[in-house]
DRENSEKOL-459965 format. One record per residue (C-alpha): residue number from 1; residue in one letter; x, y negated, z negated. Coordinates in Angstrom, 1 decimal, padded with zeros to 4 digits. Layout:
// DRENSEKOL-459965
+-----+-----+--------+--------+--------+
:   n : res :      x :      y :      z :
+-----+-----+--------+--------+--------+
: NUM :   A :      X :      Y :      Z :
...
+-----+-----+--------+--------+--------+
//
This chain:
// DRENSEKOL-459965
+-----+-----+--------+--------+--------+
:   n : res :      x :      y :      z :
+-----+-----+--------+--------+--------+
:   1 :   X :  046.4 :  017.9 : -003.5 :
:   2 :   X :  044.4 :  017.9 : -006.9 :
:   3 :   X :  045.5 :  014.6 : -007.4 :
:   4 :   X :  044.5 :  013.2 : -003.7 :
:   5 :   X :  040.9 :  015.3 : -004.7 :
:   6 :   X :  041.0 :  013.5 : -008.2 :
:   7 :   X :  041.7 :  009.7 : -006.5 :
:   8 :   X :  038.2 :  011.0 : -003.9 :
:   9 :   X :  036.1 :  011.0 : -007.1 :
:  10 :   X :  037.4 :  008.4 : -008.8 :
:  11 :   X :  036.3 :  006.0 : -005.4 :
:  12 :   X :  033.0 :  008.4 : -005.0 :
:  13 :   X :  032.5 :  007.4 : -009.1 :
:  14 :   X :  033.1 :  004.0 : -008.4 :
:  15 :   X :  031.0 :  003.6 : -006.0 :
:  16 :   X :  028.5 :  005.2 : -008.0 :
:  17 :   X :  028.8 :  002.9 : -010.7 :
:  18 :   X :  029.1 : -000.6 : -008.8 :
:  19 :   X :  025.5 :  000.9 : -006.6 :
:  20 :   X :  023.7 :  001.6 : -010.0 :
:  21 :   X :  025.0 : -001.9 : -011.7 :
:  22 :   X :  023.9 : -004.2 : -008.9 :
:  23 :   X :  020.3 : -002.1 : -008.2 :
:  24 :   X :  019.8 : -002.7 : -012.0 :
:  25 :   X :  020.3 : -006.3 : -012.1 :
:  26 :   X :  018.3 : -007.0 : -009.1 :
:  27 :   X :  015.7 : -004.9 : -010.3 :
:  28 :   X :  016.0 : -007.0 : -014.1 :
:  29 :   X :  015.5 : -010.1 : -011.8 :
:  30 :   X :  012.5 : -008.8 : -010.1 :
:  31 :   X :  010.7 : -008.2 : -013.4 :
:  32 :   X :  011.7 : -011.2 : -014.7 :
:  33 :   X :  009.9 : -012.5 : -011.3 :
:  34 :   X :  006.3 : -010.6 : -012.1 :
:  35 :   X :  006.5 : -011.7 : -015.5 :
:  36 :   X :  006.8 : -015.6 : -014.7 :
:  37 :   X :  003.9 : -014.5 : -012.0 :
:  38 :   X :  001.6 : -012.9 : -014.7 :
:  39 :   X :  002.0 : -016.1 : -017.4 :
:  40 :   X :  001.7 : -018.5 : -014.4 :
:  41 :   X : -001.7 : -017.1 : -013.3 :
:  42 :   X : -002.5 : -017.4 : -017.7 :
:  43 :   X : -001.8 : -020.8 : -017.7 :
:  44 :   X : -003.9 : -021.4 : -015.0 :
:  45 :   X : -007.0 : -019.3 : -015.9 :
:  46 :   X : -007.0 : -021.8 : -019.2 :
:  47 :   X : -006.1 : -024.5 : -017.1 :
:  48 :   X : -009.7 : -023.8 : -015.1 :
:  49 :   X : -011.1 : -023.1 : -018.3 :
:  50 :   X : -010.3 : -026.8 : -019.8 :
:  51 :   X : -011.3 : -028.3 : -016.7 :
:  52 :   X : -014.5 : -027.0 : -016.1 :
:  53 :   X : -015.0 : -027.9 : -019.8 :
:  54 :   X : -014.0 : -031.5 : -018.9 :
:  55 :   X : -016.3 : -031.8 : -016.2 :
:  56 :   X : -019.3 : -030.3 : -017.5 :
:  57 :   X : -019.5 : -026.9 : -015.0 :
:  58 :   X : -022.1 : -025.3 : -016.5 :
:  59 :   X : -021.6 : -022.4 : -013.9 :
:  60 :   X : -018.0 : -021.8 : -012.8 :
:  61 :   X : -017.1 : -019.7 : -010.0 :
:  62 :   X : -015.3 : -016.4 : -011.8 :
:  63 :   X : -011.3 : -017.0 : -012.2 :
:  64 :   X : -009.7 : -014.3 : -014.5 :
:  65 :   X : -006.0 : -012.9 : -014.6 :
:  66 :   X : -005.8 : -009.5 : -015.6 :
:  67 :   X : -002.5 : -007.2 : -016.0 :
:  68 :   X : -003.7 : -003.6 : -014.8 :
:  69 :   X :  000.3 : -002.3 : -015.5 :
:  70 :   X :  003.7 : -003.9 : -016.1 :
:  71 :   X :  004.0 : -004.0 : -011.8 :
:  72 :   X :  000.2 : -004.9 : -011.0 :
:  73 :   X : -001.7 : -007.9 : -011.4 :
:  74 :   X : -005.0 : -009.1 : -010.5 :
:  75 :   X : -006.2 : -012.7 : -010.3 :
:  76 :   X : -009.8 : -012.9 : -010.0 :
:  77 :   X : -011.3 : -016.1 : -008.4 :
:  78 :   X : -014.9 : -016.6 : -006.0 :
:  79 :   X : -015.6 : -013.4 : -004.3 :
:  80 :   X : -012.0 : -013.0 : -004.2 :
:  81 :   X : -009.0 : -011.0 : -005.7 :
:  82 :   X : -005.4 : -011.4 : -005.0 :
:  83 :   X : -003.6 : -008.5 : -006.0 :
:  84 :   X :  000.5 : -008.9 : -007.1 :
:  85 :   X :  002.1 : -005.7 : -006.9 :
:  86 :   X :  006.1 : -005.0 : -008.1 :
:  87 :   X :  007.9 : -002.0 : -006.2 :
:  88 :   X :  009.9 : -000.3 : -009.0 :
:  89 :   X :  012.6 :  000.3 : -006.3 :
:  90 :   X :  015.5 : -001.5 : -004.6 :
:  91 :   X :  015.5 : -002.3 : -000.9 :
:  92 :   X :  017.9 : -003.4 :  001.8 :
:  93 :   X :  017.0 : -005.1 :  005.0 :
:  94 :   X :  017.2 : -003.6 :  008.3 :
:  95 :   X :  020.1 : -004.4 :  010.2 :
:  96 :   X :  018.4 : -006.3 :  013.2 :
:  97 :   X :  016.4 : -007.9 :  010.5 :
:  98 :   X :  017.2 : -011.8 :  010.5 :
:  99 :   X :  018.0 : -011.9 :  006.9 :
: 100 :   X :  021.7 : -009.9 :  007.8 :
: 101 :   X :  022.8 : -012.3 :  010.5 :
: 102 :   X :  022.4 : -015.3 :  007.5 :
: 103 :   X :  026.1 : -016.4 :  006.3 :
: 104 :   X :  024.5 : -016.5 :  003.2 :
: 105 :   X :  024.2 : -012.8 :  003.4 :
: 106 :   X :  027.3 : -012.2 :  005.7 :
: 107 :   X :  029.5 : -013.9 :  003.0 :
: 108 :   X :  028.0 : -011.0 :  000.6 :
: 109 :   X :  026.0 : -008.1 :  001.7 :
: 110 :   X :  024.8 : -007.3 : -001.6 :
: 111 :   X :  023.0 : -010.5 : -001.6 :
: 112 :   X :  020.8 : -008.7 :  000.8 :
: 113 :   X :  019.8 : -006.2 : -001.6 :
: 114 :   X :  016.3 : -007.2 : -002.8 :
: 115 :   X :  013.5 : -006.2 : -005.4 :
: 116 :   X :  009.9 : -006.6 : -003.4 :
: 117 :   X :  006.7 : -008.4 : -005.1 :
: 118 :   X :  003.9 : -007.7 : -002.4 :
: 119 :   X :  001.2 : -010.0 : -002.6 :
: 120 :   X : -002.5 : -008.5 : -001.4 :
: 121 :   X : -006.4 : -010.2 : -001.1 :
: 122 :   X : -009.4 : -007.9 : -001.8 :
: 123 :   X : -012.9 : -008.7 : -001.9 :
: 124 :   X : -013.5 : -008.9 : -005.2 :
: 125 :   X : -016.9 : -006.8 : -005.0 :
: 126 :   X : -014.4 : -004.0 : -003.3 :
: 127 :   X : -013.0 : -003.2 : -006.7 :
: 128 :   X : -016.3 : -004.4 : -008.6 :
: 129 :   X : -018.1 : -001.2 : -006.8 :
: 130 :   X : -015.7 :  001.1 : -005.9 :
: 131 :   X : -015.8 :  000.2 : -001.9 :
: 132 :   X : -013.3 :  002.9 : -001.5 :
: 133 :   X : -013.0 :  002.3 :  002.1 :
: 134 :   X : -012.3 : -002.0 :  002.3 :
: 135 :   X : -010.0 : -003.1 :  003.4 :
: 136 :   X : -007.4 : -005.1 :  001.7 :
: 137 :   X : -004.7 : -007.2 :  003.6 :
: 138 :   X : -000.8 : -008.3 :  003.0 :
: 139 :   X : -000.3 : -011.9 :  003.0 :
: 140 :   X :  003.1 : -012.2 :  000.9 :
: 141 :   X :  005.9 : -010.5 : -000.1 :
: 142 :   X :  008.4 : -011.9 : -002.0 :
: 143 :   X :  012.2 : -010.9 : -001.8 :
: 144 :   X :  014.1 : -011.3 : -005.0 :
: 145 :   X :  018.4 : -010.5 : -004.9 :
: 146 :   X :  021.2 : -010.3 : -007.4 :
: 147 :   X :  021.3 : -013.9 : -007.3 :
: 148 :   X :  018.0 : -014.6 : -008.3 :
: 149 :   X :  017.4 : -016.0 : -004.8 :
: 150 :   X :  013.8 : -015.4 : -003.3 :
: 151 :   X :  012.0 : -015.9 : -000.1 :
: 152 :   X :  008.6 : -014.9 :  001.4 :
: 153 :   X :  007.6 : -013.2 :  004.5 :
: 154 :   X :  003.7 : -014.4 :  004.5 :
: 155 :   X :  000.9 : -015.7 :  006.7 :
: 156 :   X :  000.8 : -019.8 :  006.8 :
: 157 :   X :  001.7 : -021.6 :  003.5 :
: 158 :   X :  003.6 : -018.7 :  001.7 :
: 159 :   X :  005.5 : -018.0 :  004.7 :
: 160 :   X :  006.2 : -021.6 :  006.0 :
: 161 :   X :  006.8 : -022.8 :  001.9 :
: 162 :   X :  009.3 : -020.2 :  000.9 :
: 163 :   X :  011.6 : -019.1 :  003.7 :
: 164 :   X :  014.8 : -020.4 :  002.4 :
: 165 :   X :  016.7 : -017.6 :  001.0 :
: 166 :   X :  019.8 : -017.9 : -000.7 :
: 167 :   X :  018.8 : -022.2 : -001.4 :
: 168 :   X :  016.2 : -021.5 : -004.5 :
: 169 :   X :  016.5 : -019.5 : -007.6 :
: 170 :   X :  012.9 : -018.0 : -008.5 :
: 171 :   X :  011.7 : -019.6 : -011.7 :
: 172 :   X :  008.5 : -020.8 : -013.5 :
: 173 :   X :  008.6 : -023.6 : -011.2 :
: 174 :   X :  008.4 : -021.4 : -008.2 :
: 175 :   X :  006.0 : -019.0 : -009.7 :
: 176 :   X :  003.4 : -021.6 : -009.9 :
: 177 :   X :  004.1 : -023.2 : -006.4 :
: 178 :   X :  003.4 : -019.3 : -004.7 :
: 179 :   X :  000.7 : -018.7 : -006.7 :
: 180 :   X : -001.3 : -021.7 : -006.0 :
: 181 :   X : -000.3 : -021.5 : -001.9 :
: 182 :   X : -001.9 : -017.8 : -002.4 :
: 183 :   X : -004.9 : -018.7 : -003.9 :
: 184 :   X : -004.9 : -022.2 : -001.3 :
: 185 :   X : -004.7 : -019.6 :  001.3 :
: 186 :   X : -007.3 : -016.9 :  000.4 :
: 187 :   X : -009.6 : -019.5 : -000.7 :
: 188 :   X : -009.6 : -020.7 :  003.3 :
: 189 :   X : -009.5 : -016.9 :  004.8 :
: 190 :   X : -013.0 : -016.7 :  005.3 :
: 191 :   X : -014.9 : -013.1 :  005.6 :
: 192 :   X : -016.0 : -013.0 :  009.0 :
: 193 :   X : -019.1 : -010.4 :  010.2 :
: 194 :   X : -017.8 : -007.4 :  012.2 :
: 195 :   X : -018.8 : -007.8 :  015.9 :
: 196 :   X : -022.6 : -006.9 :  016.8 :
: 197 :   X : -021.7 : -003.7 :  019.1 :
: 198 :   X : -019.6 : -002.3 :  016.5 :
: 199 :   X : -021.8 : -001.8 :  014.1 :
: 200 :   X : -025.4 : -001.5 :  016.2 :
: 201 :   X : -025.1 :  002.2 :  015.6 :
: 202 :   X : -024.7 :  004.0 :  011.8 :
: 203 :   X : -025.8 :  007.3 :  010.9 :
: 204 :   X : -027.6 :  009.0 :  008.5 :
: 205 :   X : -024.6 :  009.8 :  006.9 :
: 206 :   X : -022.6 :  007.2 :  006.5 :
: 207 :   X : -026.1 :  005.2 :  005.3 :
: 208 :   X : -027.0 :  007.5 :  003.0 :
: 209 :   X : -023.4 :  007.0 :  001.6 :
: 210 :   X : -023.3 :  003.8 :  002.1 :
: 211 :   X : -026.7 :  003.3 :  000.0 :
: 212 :   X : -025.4 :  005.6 : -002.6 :
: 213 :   X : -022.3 :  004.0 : -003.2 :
: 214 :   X : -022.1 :  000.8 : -001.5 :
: 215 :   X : -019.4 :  002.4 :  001.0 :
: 216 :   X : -020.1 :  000.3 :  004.3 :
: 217 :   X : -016.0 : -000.7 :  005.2 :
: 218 :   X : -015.7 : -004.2 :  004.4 :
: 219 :   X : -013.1 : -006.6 :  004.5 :
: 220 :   X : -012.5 : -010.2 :  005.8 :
: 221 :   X : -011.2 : -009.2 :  009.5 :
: 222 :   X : -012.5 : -005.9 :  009.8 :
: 223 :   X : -012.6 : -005.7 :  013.2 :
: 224 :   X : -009.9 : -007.1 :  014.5 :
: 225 :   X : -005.9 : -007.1 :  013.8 :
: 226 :   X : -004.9 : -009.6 :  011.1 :
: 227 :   X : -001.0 : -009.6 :  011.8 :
: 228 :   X : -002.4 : -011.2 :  015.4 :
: 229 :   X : -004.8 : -013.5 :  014.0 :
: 230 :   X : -004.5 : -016.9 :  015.1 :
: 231 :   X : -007.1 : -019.0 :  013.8 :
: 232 :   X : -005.1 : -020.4 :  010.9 :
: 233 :   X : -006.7 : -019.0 :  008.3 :
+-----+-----+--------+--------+--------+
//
């Protein structure tokens, strides 16, 4: 009996171990991810810089990378700010999700088994004022496995550019590819005024707030739902 209990833990330990070991390494390949996303978006800030040198822009439109953490990065560009965020946690897909019925993933199903880089656009004045209440939105989210195989769930160029999972390793290659589709993307995902009737009426309140802290809800679609917007951009 005590050895029957003993062979239990042993598997129970094992388990343990082999869980641990590949969260780890997915999680080292994640970071490894954000990092070739944070000197991508430095390379490019002094690529603008030496352009607009070269062609005499005496007044650029603001483009800045700046690393708030070692799992949060903003890129600064227009009236725009994209926003690259690292979970420090593992995740699994669901199992009606489309990923598990991949032989890809079917052949190993701790290929499915992924570290999560979300991808977010602000106004850039949101942040720049404290607009508490604007609204940011979700256009990426990059998947990253054991393998150091990625793909994106996004709107338009990220998601139709990068769906391929278990075909590409994620490199510095890659990392410049998404983060030029994310700034091609934002760039043409226009802020668009909120609907007459909806904002006809304010009260004293919320303008008296609003002129003390510049706290009138703002953000591109407010107004309407962005996961069913179909205008392309």
């Amino acid at each position: 009996m005590a050895e029957k209990t003993a062979d239990s833990q042993n598997k129970l330990f094992e388990n343990l171990i082999e869980k641990a070991d590949l969260k780890q390494l997915v999680y080292s390949n994640t970071l490894e991810a954000f990092e070739l996303l944070n000197k991508t978006t430095i390379n490019m800030v002094a690529n603008y810089q030496d352009y607009c040198e070269k062609n005499k822009i005496s007044k650029p439109a603001p483009f800045e990378a700046v690393a708030k953490s070692d799992f949060q990065l903003e890129l600064k560009f227009g009236g725009d700010l994209l926003l690259f965020n690292m979970h420090s946690n593992i995740f699994e897909f669901p199992r009606q999700h489309e990923v598990m019925r991949t032989s890809y993933v079917k052949q190993d199903k701790n290929r499915s088994y992924c570290g999560v880089i979300n991808i977010y656009n602000f106004l850039a004045d949101s942040f720049k004022y404290n607009r508490i209440n604007d609204s940011g939105y979700l256009i990426g989210r990059i998947f990253i496995n054991k393998d150091k195989h990625y793909f994106i769930e996004g709107k338009h160029e990220l998601g139709f550019l990068f769906n391929n999972f278990g075909k590409h390793n994620f490199g510095a290659d890659k990392a410049k590819a998404i983060v030029e589709a994310a700034i091609s993307y934002t760039i043409n995902f226009d802020l668009l005024t909120p609907p007459y009737e909806q904002m006809k009426i304010v009260n004293v309140e919320a303008m008296k707030t609003a002129l003390d802290a510049i706290s009138l809800k703002t953000g591109k679609r407010l107004g309407f739902k962005f996961q069913a917007d179909q205008g392309g951009k």
